[in-house]
C-alpha positions in Angstrom: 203.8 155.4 253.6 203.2 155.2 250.1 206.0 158.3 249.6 208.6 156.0 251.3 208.0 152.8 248.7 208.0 155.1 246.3 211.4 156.5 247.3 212.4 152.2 248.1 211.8 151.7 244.3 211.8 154.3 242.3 214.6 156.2 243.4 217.8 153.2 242.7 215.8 152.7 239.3 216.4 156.2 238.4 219.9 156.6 239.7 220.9 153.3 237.9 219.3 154.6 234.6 221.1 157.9 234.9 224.3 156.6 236.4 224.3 154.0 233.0 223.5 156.8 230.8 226.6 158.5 232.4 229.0 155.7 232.1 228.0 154.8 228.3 228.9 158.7 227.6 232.1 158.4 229.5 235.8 158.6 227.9 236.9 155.8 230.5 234.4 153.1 229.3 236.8 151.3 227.2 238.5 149.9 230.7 235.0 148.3 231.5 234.3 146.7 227.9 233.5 143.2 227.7 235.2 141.7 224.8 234.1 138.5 222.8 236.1 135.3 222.7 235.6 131.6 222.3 233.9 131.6 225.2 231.0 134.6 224.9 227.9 134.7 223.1 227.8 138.6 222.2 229.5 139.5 219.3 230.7 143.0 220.1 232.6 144.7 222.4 229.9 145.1 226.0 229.8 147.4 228.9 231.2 145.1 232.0 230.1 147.8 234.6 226.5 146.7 235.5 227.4 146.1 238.9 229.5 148.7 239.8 226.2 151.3 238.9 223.8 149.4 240.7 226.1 149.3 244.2 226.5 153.0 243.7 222.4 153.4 243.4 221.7 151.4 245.9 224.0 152.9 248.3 222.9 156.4 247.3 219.4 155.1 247.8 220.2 154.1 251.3 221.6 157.3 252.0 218.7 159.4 250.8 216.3 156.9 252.1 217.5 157.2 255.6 218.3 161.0 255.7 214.8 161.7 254.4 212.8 159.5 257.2 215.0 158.0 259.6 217.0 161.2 259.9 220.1 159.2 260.5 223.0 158.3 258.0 223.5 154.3 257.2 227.3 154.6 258.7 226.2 154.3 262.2 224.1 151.1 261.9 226.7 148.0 262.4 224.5 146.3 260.0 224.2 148.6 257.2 228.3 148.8 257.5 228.2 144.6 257.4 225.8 144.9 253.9 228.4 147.7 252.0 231.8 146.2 253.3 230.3 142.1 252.1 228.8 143.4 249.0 231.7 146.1 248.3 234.2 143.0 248.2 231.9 141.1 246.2 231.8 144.3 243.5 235.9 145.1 244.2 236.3 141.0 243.0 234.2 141.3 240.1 235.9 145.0 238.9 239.3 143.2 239.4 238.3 140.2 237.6 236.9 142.1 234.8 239.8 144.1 234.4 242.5 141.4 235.2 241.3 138.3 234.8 242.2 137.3 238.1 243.2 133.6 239.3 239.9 131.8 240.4 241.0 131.2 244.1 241.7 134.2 244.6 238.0 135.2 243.4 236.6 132.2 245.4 238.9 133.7 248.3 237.2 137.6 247.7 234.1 135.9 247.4 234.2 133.8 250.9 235.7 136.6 252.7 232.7 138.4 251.9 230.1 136.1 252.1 232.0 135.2 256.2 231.6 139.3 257.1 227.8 139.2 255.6 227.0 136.8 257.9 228.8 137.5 260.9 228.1 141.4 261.0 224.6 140.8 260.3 223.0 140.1 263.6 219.5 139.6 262.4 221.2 137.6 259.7 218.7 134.5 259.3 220.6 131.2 258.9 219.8 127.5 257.3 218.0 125.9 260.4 219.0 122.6 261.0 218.2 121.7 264.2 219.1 118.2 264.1 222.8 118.9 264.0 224.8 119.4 267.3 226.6 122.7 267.4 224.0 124.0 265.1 224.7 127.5 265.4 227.8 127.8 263.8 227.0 124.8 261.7 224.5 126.8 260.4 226.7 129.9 259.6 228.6 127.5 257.7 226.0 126.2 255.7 225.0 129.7 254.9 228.0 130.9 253.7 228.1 127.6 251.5 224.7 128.3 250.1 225.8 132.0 249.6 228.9 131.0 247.7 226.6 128.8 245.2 224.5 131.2 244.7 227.4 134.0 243.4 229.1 131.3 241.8 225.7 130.7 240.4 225.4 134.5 238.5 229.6 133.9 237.6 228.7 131.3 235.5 226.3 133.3 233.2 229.4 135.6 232.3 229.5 134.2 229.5 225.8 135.6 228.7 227.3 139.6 229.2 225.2 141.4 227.0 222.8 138.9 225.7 219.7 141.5 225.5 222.0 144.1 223.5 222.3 141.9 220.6 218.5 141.0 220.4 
């Protein structure tokens, strides 16, 4: 027991910090930099790749985890598969975005399509109950995926906060 919450939270911490290290040493970095403008508070040139290393530890995590004590790979689970693809698109947007600058429907569009496959490949998936509302169900998925898009939107709007702690 206490070897498996060790592995839970220990183990993406130290593949994010070496994964980081990794990536600040790398000659490709300069694609993921984060430059000032009008609109940012840092005042130098910041790594933009913050997601992309924590999706890769915490899908190296969940493989380890689950060869180690469920003896079963993630890819067969329908709703491990929901998780990476929904969260994937939600990283693939924000690489793209970073990179290109991308029109903000299309992000919104990214960001909806992933937010629609996160909750309906996700049976145990629990929705906004509203039980007063006829057709709740899907009702309910709606409101979700509503509530999910505010909420990434939500973190989007700190951009402009990319590297705050560096310049402390």
């Amino acid at each position: 027991m206490i070897q498996q919450l060790l592995i839970q939270f220990f183990l993406p911490f130290v593949i994010t910090f070496f994964a980081t290290k990794y990536f600040l040493k790398s000659k490709h970095i300069s694609k993921f930099l984060d430059t000032p403008n009008h609109r940012k508070i840092h005042l130098k040139n910041t790594p933009a790749f913050g997601g992309v290393v924590i999706f890769i530890s915490i899908i190296i995590s969940i493989i380890i985890y689950d060869y180690i004590f469920i003896k079963q790979i993630f890819i067969y689970n329908f709703e491990y598969i929901g998780i990476i693809i929904s969260t994937f698109l939600i990283v693939l947007v924000g690489i793209i975005d970073d990179i290109y600058s991308i029109n903000v429907i299309i992000k919104f569009l990214g960001q909806l399509l992933a937010c629609i496959i996160a909750v309906y490949m996700i049976a145990g998936f629990n929705y906004v109950d509203l039980d007063l509302i006829l057709f709740q169900s899907q009702f309910s998925k709606i409101i979700t995926i509503f509530i999910m898009l505010v909420i990434i939107n939500g973190f989007n709007f700190l951009d402009g906060l990319d590297g705050l702690l560096l310049n402390v």
